[in-house]
N, C-alpha and C positions, 0 to 999 in steps of 0.2 A: 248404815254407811260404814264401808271401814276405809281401812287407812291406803288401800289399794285405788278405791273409788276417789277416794280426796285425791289421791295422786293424778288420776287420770282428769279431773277438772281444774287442779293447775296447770295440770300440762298444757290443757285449752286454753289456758288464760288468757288472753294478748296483753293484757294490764292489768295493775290494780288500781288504777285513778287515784295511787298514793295513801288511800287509806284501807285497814281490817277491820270491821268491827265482830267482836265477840261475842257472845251474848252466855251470861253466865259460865264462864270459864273456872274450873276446879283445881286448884293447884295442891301439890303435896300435903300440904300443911291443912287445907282441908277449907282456905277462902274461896268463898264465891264471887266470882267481880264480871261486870259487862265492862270490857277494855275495848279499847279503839288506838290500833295502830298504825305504824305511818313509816313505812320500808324507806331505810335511809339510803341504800342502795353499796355499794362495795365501798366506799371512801367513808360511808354517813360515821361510825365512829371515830373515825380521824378525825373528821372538820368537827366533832363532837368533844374532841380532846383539845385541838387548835383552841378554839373558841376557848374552854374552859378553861386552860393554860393561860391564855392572854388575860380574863378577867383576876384569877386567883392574883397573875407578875402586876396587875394593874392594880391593883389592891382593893378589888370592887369585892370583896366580902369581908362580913361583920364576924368576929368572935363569939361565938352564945355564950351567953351564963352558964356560968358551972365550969368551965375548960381555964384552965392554969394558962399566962399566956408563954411560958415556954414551953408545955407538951402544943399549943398554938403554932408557935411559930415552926417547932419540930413537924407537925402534919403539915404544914404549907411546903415547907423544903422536900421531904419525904412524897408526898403526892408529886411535887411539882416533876422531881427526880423522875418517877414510875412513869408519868405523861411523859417524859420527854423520850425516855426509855422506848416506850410505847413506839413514838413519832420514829424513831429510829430503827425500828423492827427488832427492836432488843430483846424481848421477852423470851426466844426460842419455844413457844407454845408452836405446839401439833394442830394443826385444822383436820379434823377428822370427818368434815360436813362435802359434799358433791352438791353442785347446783342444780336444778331441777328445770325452774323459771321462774325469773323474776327473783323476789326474795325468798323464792323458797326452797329449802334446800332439804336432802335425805345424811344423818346420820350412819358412819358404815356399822355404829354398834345397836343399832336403833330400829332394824328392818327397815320395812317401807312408811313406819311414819315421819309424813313431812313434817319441816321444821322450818318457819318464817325467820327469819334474820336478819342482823342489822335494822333493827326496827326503833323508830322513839314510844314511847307512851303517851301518847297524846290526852287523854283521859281514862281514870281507872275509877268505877263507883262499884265500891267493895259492898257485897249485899251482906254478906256473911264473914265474920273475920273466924280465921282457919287460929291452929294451936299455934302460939309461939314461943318457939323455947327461949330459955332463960338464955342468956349470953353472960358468958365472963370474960367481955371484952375489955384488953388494956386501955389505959387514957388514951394513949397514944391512935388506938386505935377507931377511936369512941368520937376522936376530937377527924379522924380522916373522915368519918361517912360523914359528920355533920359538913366539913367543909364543900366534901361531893356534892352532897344537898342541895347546896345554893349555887350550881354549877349547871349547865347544860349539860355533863356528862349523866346526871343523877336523871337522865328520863329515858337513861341507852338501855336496853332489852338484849343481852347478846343473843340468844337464841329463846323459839317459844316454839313449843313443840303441839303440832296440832293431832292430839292423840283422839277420836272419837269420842272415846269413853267420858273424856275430861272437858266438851262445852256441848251447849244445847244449839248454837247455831253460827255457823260463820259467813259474813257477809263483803265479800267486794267484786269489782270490775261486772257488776249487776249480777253475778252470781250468789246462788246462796248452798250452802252445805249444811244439810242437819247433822248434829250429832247423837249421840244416843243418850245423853244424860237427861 
């Protein structure tokens, strides 16, 4: 199967009945995981930020241990800030992606492989953990993923590229795609 042939069975596609499941999926770093995902459709990370916005302003997340509570309250502000930013199309980020069908879309730096987007992670069971590098990540920064975490925004996927090489099988809208791993 290449990346031509996956093209032409989404193009078939009429739907995905909302969910991808993956089956051994190989990412850079060298994890194995059977994912299952769930196309939020063109708004899904909005209403993924809305949501996460209103719980962080409501004050429905806990502090971890180990976080100072003013780099704390600095990542609540500073997130809160970026989300709103977001909401308001502020970021001036480039979309480099063309729609295909449904959620899947082609990369113009990427040939013809497709790329699913705007996707949640519904469930990830990692068979294999891949190398991870060391991070020398500031507090400040250390204390924003933890807040993400306990957020609906922390299950957003922006892009997942379905390169052949990289899963052994993809399954939705009753179809299935082998890959070559």
């Amino acid at each position: 199967m290449n990346a031509t042939e996956i093209r032409n069975i989404v193009t078939e596609a009429r739907t995905n009945h909302g969910f991808i499941a993956i089956t051994r999926y190989r990412s850079d770093s060298g994890r194995i995981a059977n994912v299952t995902l769930q196309p939020l459709g063109p708004d899904g990370y909005h209403n993924l930020i809305r949501k996460s916005l209103e719980q962080v302003e409501n004050g429905d997340v806990e502090k971890p241990n180990g976080i100072d509570q003013s780099v704390w309250n600095e990542a609540i502000k500073s997130q809160c800030e970026s989300w709103k930013k977001t909401l308001d199309g502020g970021h001036d980020r480039k979309d480099k992606f063309s729609k295909e069908n449904k959620a899947f879309y082609v990369h113009e730096e990427q040939g013809d492989t497709i790329t699913v987007r705007n996707v949640r992670i519904i469930r990830k069971d990692v068979l294999v953990e891949g190398d991870q590098p060391s991070t020398k990540s500031r507090p400040l920064t250390i204390a924003k993923r933890l807040l993400i975490g306990q957020t609906p925004a922390y299950y957003y996927q922006g892009s997942f590229k379905l390169d052949p090489e990289k899963f052994d099988k993809i399954k939705f809208s009753g179809k299935q795609i082998d890959g070559e791993g």
